[in-house]
N, C-alpha and C positions, 0 to 999 in steps of 0.2 A: 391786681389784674383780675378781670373778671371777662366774661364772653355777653355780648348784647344781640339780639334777636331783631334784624331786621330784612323785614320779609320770611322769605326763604333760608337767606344768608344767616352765617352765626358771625360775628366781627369779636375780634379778642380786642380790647383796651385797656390799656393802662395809665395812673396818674404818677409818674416817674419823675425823676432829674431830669429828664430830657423833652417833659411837656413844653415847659417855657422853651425851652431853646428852637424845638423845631415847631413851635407856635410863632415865634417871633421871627424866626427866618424864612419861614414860608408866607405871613402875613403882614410884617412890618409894623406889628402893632404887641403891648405887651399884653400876652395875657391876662394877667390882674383886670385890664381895662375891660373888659369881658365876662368875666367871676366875677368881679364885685356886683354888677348887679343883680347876680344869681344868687348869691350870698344872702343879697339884704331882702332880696322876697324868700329864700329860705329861713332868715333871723326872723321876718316880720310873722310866719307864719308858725313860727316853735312858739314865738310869745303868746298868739293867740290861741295854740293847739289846732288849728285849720289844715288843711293837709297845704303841700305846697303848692300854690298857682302861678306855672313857668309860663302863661300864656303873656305874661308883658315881655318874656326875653327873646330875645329876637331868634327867629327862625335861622338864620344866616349863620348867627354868632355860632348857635347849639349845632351845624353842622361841621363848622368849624373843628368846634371843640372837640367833639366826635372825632372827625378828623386827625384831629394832633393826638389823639390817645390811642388811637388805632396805629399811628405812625409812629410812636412813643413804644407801642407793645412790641411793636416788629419794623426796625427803621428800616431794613435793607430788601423788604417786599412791598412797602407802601407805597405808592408813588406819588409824587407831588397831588396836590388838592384836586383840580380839574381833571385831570387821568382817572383819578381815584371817582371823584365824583360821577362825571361821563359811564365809568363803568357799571354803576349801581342799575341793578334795575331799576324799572319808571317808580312800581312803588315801595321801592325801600326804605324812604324816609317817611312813609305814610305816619308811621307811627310815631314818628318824633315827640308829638303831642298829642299822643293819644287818648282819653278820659279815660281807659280801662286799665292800663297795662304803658305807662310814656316813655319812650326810651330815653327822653331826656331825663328823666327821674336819673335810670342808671348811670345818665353819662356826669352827673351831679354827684351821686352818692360815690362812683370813683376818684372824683376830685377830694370830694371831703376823705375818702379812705384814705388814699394814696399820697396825695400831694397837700393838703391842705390841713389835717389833723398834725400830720408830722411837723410843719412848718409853725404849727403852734408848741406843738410838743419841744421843738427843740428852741424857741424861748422862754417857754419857762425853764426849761431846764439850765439853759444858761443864768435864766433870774436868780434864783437858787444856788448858783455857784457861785457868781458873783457877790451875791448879798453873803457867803458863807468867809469873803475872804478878810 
């Protein structure tokens, strides 16, 4: 869980069990299908040591995803997408992709904290016990 800075506003998000679920029930679409391309311009850019460049992901997707992780940290005060969106001041998402300071940086690096390191962690772990039997 971490707090991101948009605008004015502080937003608490989180990368939880319950990202996919209220990802996919408020969107109709999985997750994953969304991350992975964030993923593989975050992989392309650890091989080269370049910083990461979010500008091919889509604008749409990143406030999505923001979204669900804001709804994720706090299910019972978020309100469905457009509610939530509608409410934002004009320039709250300025900074989405910012060059100085990008909030999608943060809204990436929660994924990889929360939802996405453990998801790896708890395969090999199972590798490991498996191969141990």
């Amino acid at each position: 869980m971490r707090d991101v800075k948009l605008g004015d506003m502080t937003l608490r998000i989180s990368a939880n069990a319950l990202l996919p679920i209220v990802f996919e029930d408020e969107f109709r679409r999985d997750l994953m299908t969304v991350v992975a391309p964030i993923v593989k311009v975050s992989n392309a850019a650890s091989t080269t040591g370049e910083p990461v460049d979010m500008s091919s992901v889509s604008i749409a997707d990143m406030e999505r995803v923001l979204w669900a992780e804001a709804k994720a940290a706090d299910p019972h005060n978020v309100p469905s997408f457009m509610p939530w969106l509608e409410s934002l001041d004009d320039d709250a998402l300025s900074g989405l992709f910012d060059e100085k300071d990008p909030v999608a940086t943060e809204i990436f690096e929660e994924l990889k904290h929360g939802f996405l390191s453990r998801r790896t962690a708890t395969r090999q772990t199972a590798a490991v016990k498996t191969s141990h039997k």
